[in-house]
DODODREN-808997 format. One record per atom (N, C-alpha, C): atom name; residue number from 0; x, z negated, y; residue in three letters. Coordinates in pm, 1 decimal, m for minus. Layout:
<atoms>
 name resi     east       up    north resn
   CA  NUM        X        Z        Y  ALA
...
</atoms>
This chain:
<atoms>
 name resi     east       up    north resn
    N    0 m12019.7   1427.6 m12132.5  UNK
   CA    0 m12002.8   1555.5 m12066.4  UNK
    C    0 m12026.1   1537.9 m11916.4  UNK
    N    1 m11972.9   1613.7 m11880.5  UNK
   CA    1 m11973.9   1576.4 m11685.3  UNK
    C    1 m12009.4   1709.9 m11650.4  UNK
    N    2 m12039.9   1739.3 m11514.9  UNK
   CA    2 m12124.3   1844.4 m11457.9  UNK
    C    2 m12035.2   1889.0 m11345.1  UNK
    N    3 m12023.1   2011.4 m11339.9  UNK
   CA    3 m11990.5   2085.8 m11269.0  UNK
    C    3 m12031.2   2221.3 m11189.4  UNK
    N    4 m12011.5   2211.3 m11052.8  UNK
   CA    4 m12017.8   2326.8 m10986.1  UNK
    C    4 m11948.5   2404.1 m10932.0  UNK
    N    5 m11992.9   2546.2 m10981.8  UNK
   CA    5 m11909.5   2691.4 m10960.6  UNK
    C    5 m11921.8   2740.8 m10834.5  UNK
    N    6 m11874.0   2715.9 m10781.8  UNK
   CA    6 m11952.9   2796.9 m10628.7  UNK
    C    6 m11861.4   2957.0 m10613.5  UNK
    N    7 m11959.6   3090.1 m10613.4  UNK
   CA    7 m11935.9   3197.0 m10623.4  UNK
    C    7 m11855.4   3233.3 m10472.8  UNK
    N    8 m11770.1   3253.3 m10459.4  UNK
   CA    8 m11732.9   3316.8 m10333.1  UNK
    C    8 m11664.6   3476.5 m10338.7  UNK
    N    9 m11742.5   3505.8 m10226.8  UNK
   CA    9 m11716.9   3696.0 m10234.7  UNK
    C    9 m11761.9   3726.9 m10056.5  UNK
    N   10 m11690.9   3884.7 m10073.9  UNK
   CA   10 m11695.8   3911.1  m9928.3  UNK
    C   10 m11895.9   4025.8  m9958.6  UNK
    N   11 m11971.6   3978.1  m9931.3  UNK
   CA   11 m12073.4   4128.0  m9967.3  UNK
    C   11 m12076.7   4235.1  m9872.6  UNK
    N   12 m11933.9   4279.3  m9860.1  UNK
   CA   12 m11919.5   4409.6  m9815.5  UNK
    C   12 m11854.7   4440.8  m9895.4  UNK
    N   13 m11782.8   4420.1 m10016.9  UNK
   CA   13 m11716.3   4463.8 m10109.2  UNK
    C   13 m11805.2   4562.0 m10231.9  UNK
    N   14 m11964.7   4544.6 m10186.7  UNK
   CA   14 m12092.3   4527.8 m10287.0  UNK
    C   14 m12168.2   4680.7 m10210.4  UNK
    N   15 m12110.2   4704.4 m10073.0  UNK
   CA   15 m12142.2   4834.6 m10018.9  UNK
    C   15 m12113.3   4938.8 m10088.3  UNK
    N   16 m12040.9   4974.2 m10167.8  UNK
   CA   16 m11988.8   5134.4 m10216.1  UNK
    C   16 m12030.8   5127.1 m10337.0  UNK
    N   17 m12107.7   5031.6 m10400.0  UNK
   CA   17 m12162.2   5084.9 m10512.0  UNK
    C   17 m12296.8   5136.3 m10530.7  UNK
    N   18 m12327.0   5223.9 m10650.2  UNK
   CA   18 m12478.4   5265.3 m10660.7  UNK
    C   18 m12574.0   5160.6 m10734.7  UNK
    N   19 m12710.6   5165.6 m10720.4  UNK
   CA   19 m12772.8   5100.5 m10753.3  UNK
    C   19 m12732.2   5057.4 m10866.8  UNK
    N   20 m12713.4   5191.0 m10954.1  UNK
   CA   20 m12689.1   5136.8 m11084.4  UNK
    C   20 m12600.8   5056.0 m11133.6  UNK
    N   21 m12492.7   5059.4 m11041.6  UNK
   CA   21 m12341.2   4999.0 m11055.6  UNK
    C   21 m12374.2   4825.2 m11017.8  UNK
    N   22 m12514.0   4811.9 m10882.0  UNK
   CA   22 m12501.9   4686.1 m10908.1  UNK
    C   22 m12626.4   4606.6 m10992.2  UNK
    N   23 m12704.9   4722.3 m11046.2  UNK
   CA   23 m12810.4   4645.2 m11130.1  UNK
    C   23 m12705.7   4620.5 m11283.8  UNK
    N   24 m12622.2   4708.9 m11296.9  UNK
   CA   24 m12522.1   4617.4 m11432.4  UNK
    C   24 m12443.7   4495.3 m11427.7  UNK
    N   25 m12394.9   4496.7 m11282.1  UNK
   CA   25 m12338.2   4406.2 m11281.4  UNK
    C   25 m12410.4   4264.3 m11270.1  UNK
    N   26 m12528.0   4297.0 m11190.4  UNK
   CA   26 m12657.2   4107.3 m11217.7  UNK
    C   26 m12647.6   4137.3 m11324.8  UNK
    N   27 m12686.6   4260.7 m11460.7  UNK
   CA   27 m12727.1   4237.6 m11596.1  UNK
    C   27 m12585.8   4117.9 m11663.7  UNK
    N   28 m12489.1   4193.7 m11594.3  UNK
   CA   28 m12352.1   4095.5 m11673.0  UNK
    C   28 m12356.3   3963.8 m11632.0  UNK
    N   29 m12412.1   3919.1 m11500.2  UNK
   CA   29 m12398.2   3761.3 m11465.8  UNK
    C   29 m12521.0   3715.9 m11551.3  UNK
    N   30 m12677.4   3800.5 m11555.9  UNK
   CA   30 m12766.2   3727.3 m11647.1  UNK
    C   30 m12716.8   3711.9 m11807.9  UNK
    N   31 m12652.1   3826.1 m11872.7  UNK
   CA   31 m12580.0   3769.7 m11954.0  UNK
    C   31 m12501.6   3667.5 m11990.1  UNK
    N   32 m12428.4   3618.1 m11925.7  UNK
   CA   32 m12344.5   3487.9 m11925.0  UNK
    C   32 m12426.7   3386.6 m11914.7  UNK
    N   33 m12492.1   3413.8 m11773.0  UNK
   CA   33 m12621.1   3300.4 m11776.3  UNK
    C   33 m12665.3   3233.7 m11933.0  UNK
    N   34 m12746.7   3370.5 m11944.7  UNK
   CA   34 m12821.8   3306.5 m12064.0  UNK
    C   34 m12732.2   3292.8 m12189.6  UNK
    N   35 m12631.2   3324.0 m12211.6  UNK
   CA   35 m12469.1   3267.5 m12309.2  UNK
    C   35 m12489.4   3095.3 m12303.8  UNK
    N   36 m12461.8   3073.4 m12179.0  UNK
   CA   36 m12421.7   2903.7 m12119.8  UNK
    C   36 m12566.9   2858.3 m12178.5  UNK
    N   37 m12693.0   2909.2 m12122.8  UNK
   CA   37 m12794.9   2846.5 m12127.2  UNK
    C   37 m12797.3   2829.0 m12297.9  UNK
    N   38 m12769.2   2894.3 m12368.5  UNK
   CA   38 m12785.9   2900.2 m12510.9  UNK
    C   38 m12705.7   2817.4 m12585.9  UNK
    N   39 m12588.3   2759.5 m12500.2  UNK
   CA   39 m12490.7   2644.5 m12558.7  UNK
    C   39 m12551.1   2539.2 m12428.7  UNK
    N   40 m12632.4   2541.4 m12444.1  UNK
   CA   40 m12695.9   2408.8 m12320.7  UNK
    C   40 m12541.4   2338.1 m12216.5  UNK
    N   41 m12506.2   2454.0 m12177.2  UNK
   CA   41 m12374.8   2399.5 m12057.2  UNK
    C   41 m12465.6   2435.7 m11932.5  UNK
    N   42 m12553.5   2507.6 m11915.5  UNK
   CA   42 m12601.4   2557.4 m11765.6  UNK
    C   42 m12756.5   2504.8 m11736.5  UNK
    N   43 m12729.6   2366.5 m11595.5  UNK
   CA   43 m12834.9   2322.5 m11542.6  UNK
    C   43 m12901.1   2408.7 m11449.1  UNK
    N   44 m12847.8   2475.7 m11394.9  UNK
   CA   44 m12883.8   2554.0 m11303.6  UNK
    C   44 m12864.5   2670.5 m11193.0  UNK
    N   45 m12879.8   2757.7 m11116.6  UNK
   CA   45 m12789.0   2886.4 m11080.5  UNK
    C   45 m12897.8   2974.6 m10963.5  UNK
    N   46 m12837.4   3046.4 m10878.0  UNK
   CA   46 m12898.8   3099.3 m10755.8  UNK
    C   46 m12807.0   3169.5 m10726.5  UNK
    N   47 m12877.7   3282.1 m10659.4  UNK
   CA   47 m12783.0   3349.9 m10551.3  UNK
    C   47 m12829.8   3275.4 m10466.7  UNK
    N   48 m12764.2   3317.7 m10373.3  UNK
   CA   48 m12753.8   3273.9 m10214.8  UNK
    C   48 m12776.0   3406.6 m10145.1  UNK
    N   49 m12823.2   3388.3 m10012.1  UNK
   CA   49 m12858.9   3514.2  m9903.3  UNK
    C   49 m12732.1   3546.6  m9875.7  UNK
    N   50 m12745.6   3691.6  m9822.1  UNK
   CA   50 m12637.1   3728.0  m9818.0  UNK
    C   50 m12600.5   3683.8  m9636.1  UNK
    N   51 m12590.6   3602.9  m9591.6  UNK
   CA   51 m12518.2   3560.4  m9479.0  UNK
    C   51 m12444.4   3434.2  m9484.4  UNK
    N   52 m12440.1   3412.0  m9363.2  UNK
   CA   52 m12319.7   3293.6  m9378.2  UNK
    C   52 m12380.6   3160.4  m9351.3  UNK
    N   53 m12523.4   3154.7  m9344.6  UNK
   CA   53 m12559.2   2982.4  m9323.1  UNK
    C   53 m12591.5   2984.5  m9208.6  UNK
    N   54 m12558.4   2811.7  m9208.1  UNK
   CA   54 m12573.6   2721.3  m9064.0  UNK
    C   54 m12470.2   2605.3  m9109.0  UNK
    N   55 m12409.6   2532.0  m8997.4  UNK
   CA   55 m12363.2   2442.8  m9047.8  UNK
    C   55 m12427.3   2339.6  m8936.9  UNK
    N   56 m12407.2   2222.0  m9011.3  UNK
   CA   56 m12506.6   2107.7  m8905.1  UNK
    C   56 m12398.6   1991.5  m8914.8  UNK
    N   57 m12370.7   1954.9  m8777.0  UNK
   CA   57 m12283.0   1875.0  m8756.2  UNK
    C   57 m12304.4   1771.9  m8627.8  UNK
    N   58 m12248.9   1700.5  m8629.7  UNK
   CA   58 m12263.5   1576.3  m8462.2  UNK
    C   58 m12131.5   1586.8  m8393.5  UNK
    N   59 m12112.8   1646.5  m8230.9  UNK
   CA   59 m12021.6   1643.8  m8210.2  UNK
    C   59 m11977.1   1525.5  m8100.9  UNK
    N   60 m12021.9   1372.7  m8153.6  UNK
   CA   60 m12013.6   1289.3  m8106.1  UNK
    C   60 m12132.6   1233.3  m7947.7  UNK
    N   61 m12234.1   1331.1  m7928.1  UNK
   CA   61 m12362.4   1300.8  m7790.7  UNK
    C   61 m12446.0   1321.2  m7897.0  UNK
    N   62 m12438.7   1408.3  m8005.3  UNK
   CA   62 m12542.3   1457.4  m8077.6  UNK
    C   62 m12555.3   1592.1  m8189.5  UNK
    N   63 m12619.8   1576.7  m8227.0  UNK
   CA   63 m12650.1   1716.1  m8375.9  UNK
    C   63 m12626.7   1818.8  m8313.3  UNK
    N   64 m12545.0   1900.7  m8333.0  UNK
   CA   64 m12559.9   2006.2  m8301.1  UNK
    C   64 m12554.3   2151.7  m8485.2  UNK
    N   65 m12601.2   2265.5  m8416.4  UNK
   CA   65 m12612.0   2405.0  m8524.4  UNK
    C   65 m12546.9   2468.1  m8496.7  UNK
    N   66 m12476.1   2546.3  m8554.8  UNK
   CA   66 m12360.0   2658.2  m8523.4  UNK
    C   66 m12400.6   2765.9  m8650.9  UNK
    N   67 m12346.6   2868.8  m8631.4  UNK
   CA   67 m12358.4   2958.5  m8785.7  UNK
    C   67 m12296.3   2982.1  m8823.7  UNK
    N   68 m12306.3   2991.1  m8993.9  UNK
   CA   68 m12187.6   3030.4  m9069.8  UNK
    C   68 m12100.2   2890.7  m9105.9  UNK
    N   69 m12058.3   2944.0  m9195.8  UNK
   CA   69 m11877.1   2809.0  m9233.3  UNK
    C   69 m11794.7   2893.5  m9184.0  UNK
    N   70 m11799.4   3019.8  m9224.3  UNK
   CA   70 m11654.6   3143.9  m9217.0  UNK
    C   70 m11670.2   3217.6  m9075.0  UNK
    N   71 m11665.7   3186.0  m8982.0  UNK
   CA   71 m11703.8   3279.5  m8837.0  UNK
    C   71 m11583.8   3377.9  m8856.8  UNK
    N   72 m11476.6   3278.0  m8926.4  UNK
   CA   72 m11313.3   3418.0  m8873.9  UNK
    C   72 m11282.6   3479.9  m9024.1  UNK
    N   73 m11381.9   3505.4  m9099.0  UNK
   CA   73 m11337.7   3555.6  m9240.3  UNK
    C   73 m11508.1   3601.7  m9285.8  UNK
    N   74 m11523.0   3714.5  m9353.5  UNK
   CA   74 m11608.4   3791.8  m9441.1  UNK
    C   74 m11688.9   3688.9  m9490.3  UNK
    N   75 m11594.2   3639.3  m9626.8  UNK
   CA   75 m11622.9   3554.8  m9709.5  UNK
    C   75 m11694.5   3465.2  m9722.5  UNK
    N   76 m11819.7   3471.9  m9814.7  UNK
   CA   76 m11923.9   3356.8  m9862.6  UNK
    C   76 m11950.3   3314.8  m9993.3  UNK
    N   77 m11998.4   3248.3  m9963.6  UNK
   CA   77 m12037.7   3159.7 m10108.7  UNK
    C   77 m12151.9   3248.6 m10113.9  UNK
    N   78 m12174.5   3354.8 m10221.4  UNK
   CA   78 m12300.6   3397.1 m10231.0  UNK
    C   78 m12383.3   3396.2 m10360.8  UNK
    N   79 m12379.3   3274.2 m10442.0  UNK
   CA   79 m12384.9   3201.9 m10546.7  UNK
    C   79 m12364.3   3077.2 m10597.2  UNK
    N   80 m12396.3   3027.8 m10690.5  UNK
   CA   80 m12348.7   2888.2 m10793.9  UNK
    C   80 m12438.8   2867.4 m10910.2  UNK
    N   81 m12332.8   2836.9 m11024.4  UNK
   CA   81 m12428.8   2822.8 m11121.9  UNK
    C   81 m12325.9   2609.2 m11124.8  UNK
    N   82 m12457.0   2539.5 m11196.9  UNK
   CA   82 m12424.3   2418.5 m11185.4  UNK
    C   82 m12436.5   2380.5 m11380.8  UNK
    N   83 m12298.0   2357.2 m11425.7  UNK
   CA   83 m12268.6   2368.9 m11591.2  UNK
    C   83 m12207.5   2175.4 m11587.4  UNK
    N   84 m12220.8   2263.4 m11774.9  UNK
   CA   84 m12197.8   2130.5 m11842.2  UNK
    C   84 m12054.8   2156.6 m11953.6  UNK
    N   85 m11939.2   2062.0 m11889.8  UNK
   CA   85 m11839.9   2035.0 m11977.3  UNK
    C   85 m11773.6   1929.4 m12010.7  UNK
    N   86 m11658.6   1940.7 m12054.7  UNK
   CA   86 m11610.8   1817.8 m12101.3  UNK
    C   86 m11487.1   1730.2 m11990.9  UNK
    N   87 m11442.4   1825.7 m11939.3  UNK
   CA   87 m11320.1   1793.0 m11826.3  UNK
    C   87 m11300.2   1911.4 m11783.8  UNK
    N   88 m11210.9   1911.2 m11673.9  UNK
   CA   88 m11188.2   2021.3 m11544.2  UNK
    C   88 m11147.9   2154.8 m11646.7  UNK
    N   89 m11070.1   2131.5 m11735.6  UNK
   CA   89 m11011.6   2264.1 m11813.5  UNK
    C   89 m11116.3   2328.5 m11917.9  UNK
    N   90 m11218.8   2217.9 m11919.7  UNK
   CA   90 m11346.8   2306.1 m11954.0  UNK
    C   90 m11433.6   2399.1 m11927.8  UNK
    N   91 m11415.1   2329.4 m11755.4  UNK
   CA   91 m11470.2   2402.4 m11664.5  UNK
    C   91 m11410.5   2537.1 m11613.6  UNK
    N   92 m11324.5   2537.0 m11572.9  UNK
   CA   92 m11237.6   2626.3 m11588.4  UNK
    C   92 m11217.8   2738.8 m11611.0  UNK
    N   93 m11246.7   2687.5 m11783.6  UNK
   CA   93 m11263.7   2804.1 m11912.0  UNK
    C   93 m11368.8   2868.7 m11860.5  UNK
    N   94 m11478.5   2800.3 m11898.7  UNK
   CA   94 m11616.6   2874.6 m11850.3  UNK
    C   94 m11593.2   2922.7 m11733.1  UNK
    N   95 m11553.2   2860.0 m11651.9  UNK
   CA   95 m11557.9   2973.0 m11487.2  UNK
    C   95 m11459.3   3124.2 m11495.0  UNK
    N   96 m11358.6   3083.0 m11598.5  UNK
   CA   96 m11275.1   3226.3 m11639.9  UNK
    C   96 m11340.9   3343.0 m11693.1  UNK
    N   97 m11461.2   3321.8 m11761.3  UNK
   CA   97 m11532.1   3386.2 m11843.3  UNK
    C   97 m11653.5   3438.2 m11742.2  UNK
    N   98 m11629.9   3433.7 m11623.3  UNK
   CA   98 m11751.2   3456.3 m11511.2  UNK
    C   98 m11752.0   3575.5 m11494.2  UNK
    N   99 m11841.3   3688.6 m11505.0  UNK
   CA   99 m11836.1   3811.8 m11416.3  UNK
    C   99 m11771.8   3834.8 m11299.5  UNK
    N  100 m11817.7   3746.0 m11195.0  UNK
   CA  100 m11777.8   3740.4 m11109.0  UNK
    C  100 m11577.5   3730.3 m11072.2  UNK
    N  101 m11509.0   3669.5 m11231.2  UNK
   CA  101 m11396.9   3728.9 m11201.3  UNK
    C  101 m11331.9   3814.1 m11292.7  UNK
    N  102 m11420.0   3913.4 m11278.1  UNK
   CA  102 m11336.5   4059.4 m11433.2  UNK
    C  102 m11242.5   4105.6 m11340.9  UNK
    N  103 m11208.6   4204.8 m11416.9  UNK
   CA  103 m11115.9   4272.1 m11418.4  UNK
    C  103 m11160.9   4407.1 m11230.2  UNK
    N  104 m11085.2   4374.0 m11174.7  UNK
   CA  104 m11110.8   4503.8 m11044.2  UNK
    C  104 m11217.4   4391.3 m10957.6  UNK
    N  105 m11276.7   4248.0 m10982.9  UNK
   CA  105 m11330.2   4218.6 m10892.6  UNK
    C  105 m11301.6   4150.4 m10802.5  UNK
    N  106 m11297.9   4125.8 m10673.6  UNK
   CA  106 m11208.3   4064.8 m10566.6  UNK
    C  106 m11251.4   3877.7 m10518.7  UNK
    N  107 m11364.4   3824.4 m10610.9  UNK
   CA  107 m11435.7   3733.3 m10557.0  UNK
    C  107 m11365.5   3660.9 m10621.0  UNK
    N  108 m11388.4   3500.9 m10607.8  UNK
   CA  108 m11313.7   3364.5 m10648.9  UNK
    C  108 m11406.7   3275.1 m10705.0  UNK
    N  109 m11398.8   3192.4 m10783.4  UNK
   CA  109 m11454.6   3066.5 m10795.5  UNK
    C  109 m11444.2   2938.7 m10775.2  UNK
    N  110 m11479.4   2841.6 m10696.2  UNK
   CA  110 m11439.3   2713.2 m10645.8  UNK
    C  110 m11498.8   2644.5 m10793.5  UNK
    N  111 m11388.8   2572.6 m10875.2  UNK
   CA  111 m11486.0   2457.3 m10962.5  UNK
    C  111 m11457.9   2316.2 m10886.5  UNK
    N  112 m11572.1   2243.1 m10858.2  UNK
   CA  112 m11611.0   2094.2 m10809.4  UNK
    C  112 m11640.5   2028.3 m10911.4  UNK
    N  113 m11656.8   1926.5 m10978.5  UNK
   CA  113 m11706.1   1786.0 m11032.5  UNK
    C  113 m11804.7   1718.6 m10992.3  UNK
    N  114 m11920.1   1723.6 m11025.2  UNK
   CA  114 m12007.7   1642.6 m10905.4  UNK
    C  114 m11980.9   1475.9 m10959.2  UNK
    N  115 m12023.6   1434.5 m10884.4  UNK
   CA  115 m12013.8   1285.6 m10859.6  UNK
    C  115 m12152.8   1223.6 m10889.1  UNK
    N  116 m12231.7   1175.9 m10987.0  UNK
   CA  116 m12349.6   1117.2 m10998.0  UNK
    C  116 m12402.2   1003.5 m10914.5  UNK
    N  117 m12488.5   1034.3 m10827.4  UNK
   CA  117 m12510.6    920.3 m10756.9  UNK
    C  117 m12617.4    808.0 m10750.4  UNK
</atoms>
């Protein structure tokens, strides 16, 4: 089995017009799945992320430099990842199809990666 990561991407201004209640169901639906995966031992691990855009750390050839954000010209963040266990990419896939994060009316995406054991 090989390991994979979901990385959640969404704009969280899309997360403004709802009521509390609207978004305490919707964590209930991602802890649901959660604990689904966790119960077929596919899920190592999972976080939100803050709701901003980072830092990115880079050398622009004199030296390190910090900038913020990945997305300066777009909304959009990674404001999540859960890190699972499958068999090949169309496994992964599957499981990432089955994400809250992409029902029906929701506007966010999922990146699936492969990690690489090092």
């Amino acid at each position: 089995m090989a390991k994979f990561l979901l990385l959640l991407r969404d704009n969280p201004g899309d997360f403004n017009s709802l009521s509390p209640a609207e978004i305490q169901r919707i964590i209930g639906e991602y802890r649901a799945w959660a604990e689904g995966l966790r119960a077929r031992n596919q899920l190592h691990n999972s976080n939100k992320l803050m709701d901003d855009a980072g830092k990115i750390v880079r050398h622009n050839g004199s030296g390190v430099v910090l900038k913020d954000g990945p997305y300066t010209e777009t909304k959009e963040v990674i404001g999540g990842y859960f890190l699972i266990e499958a068999a090949d990419y169309a496994a992964a896939v599957a499981i990432a199809g089955t994400c809250p994060h992409v029902r029906p009316g929701a506007s966010g995406t999922i990146e699936v990666r492969q990690i690489q054991e090092m």
